[in-house]
C-alpha positions in Angstrom: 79.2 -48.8 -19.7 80.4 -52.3 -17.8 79.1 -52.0 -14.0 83.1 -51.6 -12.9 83.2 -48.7 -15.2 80.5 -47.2 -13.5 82.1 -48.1 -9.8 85.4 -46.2 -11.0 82.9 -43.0 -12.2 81.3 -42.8 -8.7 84.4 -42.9 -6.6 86.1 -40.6 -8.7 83.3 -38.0 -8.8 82.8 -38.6 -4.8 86.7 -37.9 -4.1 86.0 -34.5 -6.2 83.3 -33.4 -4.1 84.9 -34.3 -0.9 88.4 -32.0 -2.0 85.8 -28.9 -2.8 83.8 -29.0 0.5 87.3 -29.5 2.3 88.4 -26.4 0.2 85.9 -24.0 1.0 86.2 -24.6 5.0 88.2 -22.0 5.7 85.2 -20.1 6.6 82.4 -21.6 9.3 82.8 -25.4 9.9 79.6 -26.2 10.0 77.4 -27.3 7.0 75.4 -25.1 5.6 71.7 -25.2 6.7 68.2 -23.8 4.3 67.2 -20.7 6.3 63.8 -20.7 7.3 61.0 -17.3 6.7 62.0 -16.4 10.9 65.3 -16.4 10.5 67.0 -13.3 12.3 70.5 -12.1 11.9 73.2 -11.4 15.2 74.8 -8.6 14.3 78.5 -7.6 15.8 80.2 -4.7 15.9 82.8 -2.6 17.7 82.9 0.8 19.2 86.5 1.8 17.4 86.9 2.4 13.8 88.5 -1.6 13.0 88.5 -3.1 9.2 85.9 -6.0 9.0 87.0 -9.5 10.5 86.4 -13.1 9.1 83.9 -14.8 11.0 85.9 -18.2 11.0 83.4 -20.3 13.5 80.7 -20.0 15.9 79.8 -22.9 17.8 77.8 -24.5 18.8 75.0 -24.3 16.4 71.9 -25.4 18.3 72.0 -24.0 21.7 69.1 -23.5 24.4 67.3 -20.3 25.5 69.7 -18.0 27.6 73.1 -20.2 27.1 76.0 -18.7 25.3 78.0 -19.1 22.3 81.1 -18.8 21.1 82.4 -16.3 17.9 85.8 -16.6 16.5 87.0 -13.6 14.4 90.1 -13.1 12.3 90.4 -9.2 12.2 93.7 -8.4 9.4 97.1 -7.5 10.6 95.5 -3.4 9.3 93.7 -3.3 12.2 96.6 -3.5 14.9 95.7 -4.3 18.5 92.4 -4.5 18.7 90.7 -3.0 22.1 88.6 -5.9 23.4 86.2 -3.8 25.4 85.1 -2.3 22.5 83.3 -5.3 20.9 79.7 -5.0 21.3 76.4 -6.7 20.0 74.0 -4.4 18.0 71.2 -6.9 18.6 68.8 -6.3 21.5 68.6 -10.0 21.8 72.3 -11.0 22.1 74.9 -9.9 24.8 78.5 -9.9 25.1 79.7 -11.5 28.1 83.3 -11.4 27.4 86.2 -11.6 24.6 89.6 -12.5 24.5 92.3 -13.1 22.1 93.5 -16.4 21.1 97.0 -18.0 22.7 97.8 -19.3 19.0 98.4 -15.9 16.5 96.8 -16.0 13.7 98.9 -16.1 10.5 97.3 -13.0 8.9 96.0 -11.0 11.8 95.0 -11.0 15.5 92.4 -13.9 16.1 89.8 -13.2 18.8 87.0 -15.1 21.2 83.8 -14.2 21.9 81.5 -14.8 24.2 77.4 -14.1 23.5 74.6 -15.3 25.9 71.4 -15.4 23.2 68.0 -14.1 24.4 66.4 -15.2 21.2 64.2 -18.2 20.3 64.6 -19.2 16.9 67.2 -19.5 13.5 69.8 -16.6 13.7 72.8 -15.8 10.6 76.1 -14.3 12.1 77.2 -10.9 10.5 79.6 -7.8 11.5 78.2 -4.6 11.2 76.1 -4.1 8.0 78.4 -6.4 6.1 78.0 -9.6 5.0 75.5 -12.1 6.3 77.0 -15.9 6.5 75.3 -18.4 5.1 75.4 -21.2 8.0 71.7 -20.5 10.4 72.4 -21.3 13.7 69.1 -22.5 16.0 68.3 -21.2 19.6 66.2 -23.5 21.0 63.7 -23.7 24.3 63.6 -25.0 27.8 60.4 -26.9 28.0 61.7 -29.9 27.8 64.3 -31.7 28.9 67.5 -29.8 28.8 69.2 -32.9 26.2 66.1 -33.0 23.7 65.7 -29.4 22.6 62.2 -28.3 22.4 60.6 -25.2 20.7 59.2 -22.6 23.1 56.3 -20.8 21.6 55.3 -17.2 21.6 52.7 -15.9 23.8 49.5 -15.4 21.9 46.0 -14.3 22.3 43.8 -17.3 22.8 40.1 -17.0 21.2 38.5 -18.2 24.8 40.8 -15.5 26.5 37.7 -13.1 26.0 34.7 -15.1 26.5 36.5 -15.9 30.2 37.2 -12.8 31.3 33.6 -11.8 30.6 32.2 -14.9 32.7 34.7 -13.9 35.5 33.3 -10.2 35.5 30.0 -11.3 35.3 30.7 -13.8 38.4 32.3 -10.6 39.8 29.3 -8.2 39.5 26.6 -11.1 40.4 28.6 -12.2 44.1 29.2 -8.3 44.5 24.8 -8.0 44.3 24.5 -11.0 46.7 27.0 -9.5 49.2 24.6 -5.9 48.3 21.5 -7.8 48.5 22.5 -9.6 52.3 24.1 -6.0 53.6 20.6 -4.2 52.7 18.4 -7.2 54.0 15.0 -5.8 55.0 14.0 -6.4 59.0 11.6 -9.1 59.1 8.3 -8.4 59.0 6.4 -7.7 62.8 4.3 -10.5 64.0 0.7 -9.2 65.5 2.1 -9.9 69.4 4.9 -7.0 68.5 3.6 -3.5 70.2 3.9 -0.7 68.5 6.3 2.2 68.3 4.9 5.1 69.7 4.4 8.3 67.7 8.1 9.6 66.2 7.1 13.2 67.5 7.3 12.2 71.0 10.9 11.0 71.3 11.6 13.8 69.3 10.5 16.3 71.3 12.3 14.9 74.3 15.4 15.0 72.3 14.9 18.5 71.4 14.0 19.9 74.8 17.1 18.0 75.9 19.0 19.7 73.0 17.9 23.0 74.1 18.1 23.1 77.5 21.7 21.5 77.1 23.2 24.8 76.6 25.2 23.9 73.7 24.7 27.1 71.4 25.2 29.3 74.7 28.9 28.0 75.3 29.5 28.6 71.5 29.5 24.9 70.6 27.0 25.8 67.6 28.7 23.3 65.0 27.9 20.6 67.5 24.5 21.7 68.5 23.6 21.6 64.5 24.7 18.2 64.2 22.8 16.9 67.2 20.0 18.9 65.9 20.0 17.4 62.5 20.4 14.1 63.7 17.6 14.4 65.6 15.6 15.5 62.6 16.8 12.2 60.9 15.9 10.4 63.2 11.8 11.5 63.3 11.9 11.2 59.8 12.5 7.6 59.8 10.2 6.7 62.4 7.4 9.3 60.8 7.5 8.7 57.5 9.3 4.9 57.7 12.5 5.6 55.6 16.3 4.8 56.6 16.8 8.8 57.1 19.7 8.4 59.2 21.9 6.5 56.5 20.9 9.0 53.5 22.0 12.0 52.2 19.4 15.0 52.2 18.8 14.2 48.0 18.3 10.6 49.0 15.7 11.5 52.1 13.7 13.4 49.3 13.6 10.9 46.6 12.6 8.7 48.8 9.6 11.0 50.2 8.5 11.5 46.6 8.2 7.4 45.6 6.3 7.5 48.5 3.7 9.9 47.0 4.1 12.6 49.7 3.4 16.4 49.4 6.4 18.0 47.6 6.7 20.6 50.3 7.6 17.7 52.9 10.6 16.7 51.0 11.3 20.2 50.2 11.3 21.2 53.8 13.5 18.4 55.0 16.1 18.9 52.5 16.1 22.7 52.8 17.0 21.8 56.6 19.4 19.0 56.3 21.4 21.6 53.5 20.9 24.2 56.0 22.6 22.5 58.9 25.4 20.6 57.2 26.4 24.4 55.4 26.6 25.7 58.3 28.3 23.2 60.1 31.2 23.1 57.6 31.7 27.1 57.4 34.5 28.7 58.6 32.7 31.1 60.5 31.8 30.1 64.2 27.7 29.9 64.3 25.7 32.3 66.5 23.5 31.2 68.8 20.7 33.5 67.1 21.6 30.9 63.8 21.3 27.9 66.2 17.8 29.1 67.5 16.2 29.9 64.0 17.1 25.9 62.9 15.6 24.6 65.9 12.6 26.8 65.1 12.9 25.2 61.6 12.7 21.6 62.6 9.8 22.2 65.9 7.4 23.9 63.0 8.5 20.9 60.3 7.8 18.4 63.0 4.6 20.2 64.4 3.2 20.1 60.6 3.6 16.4 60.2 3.4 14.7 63.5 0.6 12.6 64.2 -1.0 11.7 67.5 -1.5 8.9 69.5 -5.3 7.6 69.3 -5.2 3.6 68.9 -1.8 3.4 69.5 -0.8 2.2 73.1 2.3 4.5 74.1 3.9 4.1 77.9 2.4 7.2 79.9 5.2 8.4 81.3 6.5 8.7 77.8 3.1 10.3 76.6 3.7 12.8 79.5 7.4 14.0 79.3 6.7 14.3 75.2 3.7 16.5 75.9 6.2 18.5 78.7 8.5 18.4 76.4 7.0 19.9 73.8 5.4 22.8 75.5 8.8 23.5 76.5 9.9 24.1 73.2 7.1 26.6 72.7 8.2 28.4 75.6 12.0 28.4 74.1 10.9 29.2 70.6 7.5 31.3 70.7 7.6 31.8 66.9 7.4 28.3 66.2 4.2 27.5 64.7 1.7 25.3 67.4 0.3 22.5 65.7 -3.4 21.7 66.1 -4.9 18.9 68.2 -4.0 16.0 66.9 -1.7 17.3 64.4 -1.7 17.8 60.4 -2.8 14.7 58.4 0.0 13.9 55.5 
């Protein structure tokens, strides 16, 4: 074949294919685009009963995320006026913000406009209903970049190190929550030799307890707050007698730490039967007799008695040493069943 042969071949064949892609436009205008593995399809759809329209373009066909697009339909003359309030979108994804119908008729049936703001990033096919899918994909494109160079916007995933930091920031967590623990239960620094030393916890104890019971508390039916004095009191000798932080610790608490301290099991016993006692009684709904208010002060004077120690080498103010001693033959006198404790008192 001469090269001008060949020329007059190509042209011809070129017009050809350029009258069949005119020829089959009567559909979407847009050239037809390989559909990726992703892509989804936008389904439309109206409430009434209405045959199915042509879809004759839908424009533009890359948009970014949240912008709208618009969906020209050709429903048949069959279908008569069509209600534009009953066209809705049957895609979670895709919303119809508004329709209207075309100023131009359309030669063979009612042409309409609509309006659809896509929620959706990635390729999408137009269809009505379960019908048809068209063939042209239409892309929905992302905001990261600027708004005239679309840019894809990714799904949120897991990352791999999502994991490993969440652990290091729990374990920073727990590690500044033990400092702030460690500097909140900071021991009290260690005595130096020129520090005197606290008298014996009996004595103040008894003072408190006379005070208690001449104070006339139980007598003007104020039992619940006569108990709580009482056991506080209690507390109180127990951390200066047996050198634990009675005062902040429940009654369990007081006797585990009397046991790591290797002392008799009745001690612990004892103070926790008391501690129960008073806090029971305290919180009942009954008001407490003064009869009840005696027999726990008669608890606490013999449980004190039993492991109070006395004063030998230790240098205690005297007029301290002598309103203790008052004080505590005083509360013999108020509560003659309580048990006297020897000279010098029991050795625990």
């Amino acid at each position: 074949m001469k090269p001008l042969h060949g020329i007059v071949v190509c042209a011809i064949a070129t017009l050809c294919c350029a009258g069949r892609g005119e020829a089959q436009t009567g559909g979407l205008t847009s050239p037809t685009i390989a559909a990726s593995p992703d892509t989804a399809t936008l389904l439309l759809d109206s409430k009434s009963a209405v045959p199915v329209p042509s879809l004759r373009f839908a424009g533009p066909d890359s948009i970014l995320f949240g912008d709208e697009i618009i969906v020209h339909c050709a429903f048949p003359a069959a279908a008569g006026d069509v209600s534009l309030d009953s066209l809705i979108s049957r895609t979670p994804w895709a919303e119809v913000t508004g329709a209207e119908k075309m100023d131009e008729p359309a030669a063979d049936g009612t042409e309409v406009a609509i309006s659809l703001r896509l929620g959706r990033v990635g390729p999408y096919r137009l269809a009505w209903g379960d019908g048809h899918r068209t063939e042209q994909v239409f892309h929905v494109t992302g905001r990261l970049g600027p708004t005239d160079q679309p840019s894809p916007l990714r799904d949120p995933r897991s990352l791999g190190w999502y994991r490993w930091r969440l652990l290091l920031a729990l374990l920073a967590a727990l590690a500044l929550l033990l400092l702030i623990l460690r500097l909140r239960r900071r021991r009290d620094p260690e005595p130096s030799f020129s520090d005197l030393l606290t008298p014996p916890a009996w004595m103040p104890a008894a003072v408190s307890l006379r005070d208690l019971a001449d104070g006339g508390l139980a007598a003007r039916g104020e039992g619940r707050a006569f108990l709580h004095e009482l056991a506080t009191i209690y507390r109180r000798f127990l951390a200066g007698r047996f050198h634990i932080k009675a005062v902040e610790m429940t009654p369990d608490e007081i006797a585990e730490a009397l046991a790591l301290r290797r002392y008799p099991a009745w001690i612990p016993a004892r103070a926790v039967a008391i501690l129960s006692r008073c806090d029971l009684l305290r919180f009942a709904p009954d008001e407490v007799a003064v009869s009840v208010c005696l027999a726990q002060l008669r608890a606490v004077i013999d449980a004190v008695a039993e492991t109070r120690v006395m004063a030998r080498y230790t240098p205690v103010p005297p007029e301290l040493e002598i309103e203790a001693h008052l004080s505590w033959d005083r509360l013999r006198e108020i509560v003659p069943q309580a048990v006297p404790a020897p000279e010098g008192g029991g050795r625990v």
